[in-house]
C-alpha positions in Angstrom: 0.0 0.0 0.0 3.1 2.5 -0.5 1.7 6.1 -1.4 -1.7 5.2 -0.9 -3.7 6.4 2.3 -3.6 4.7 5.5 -4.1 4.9 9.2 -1.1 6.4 10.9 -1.0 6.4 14.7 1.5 8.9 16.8 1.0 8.0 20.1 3.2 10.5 21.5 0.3 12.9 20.9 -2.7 10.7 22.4 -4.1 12.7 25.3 -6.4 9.4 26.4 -9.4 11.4 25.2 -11.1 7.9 23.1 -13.0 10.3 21.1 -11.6 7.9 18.7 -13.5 4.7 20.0 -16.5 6.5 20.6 -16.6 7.8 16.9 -15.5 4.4 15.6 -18.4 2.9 17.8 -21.3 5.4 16.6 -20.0 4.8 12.8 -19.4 0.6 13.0 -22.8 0.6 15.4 -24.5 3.5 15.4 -24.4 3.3 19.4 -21.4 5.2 21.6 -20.2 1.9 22.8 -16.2 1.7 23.0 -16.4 -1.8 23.7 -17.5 -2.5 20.1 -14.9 0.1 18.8 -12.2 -1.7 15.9 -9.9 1.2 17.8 -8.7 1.0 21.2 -6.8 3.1 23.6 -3.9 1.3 25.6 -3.7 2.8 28.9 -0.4 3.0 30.5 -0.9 3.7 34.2 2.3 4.3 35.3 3.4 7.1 32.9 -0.3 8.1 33.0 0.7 8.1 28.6 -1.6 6.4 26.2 -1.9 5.4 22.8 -4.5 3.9 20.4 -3.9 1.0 18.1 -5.9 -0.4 15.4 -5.3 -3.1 12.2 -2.8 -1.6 9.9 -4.2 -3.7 7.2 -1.2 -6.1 6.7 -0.3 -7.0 3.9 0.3 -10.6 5.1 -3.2 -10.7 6.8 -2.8 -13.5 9.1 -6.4 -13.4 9.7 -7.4 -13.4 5.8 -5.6 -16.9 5.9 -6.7 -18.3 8.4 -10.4 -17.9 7.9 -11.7 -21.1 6.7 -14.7 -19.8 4.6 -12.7 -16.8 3.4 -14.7 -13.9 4.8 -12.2 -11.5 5.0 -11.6 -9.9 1.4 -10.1 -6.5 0.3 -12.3 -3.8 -0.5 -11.2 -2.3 -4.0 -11.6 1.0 -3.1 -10.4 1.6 0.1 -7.8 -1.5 0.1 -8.7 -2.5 3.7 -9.0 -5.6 4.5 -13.1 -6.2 5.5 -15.2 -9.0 6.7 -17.9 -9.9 5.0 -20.6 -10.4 7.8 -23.0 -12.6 5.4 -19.8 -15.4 4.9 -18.5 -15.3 8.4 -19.4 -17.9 10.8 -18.0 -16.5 14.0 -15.6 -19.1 14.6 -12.8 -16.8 15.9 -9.9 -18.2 14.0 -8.8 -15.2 12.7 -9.3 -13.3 16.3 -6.6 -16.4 16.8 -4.4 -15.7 13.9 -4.2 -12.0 14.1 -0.8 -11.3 16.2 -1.7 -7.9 17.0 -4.9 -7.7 18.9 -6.9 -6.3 16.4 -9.8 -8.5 15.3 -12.8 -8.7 17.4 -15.9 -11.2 17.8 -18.9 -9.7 17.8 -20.8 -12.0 20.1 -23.9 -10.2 19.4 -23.9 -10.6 15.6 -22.0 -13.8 16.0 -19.5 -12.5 12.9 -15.7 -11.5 13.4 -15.3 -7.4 13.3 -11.9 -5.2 12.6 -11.1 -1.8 11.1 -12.6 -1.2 7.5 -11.1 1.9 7.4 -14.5 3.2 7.2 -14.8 2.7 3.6 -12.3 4.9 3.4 -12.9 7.7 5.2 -12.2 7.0 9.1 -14.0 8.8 11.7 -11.6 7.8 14.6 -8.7 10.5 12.6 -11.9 12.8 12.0 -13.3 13.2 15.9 -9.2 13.0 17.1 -8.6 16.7 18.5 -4.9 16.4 18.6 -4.0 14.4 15.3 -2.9 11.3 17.5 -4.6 9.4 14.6 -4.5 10.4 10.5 -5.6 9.4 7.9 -2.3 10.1 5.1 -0.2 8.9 2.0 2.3 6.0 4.2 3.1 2.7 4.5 0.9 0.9 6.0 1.8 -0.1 10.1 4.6 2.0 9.9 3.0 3.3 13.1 3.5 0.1 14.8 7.3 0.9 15.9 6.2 4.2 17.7 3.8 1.9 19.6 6.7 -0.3 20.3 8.9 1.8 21.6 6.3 3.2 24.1 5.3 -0.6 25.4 9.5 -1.1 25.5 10.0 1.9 27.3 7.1 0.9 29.8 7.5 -2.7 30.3 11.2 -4.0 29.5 13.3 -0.3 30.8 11.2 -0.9 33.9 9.5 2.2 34.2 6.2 0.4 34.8 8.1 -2.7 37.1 8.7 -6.5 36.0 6.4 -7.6 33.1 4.1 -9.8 34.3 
């Protein structure tokens, strides 16, 4: 996905506001429930830091391979990778395969759930007040090493203690 537009996450600038998974929530939903978000915040106690994480779209899409009834296809316009609710049978192997976190179970609609980008026009980088989330020209996950360095610097420097 070089050049074309993707999600970019700075955490250094995430105040902890999760206007992000309440706009992600009202858009995927159309109910303010964060729990149902395809964003999350990572809260950091110790440092009293945060930052949000979402699917960069992979481009080896673990959980594209591992679903057995191949649900998960790429939308042609936006390039994200999407479930297709009507295939999916809620059997959770890609919430399995997916090394990041990032795919959900919707136990309600009994169908796996993850970032769609919107259809291209997210609302988590839209409702973000200080640009902790965009929506730009990148490579996709490049964001992933910020958040790296942040869970490094909390976890193995031993700022936040032992890991557990």
């Amino acid at each position: 996905m070089d050049g074309a537009a993707v999600l970019q996450i700075h955490p250094e600038r995430c105040t902890g506001c999760k206007q992000c998974e309440l706009a992600c929530s009202w858009v995927q939903t159309g109910q303010f429930q964060p729990s149902r978000s395809q964003i999350r915040v990572h809260v950091f106690d110790e440092q009293a830091s945060f930052a949000p994480y979402t699917c960069f779209q992979c481009s080896e899409a673990w959980c594209m391979q591992a679903c057995p009834v191949n649900a998960i296809d790429i939308d042609p316009e936006s390039g994200a990778k999407i479930v297709l609710d009507p295939v999916c049978v809620g059997c959770g192997l890609c919430v399995i395969a997916c090394p990041f976190g990032t795919m959900f179970l919707d136990v309600g609609a009994h169908t796996a759930t993850k970032c769609d980008l919107c259809s291209g026009d997210p609302a988590c980088a839209h409702a973000c007040p200080t640009q902790a989330i965009t929506f730009e020209p990148g490579d996709a996950g490049a964001w992933v090493s910020a958040f790296g360095e942040k869970v490094h610097a909390a976890f193995v420097d031993g700022q936040q203690g032992e890991p557990r």
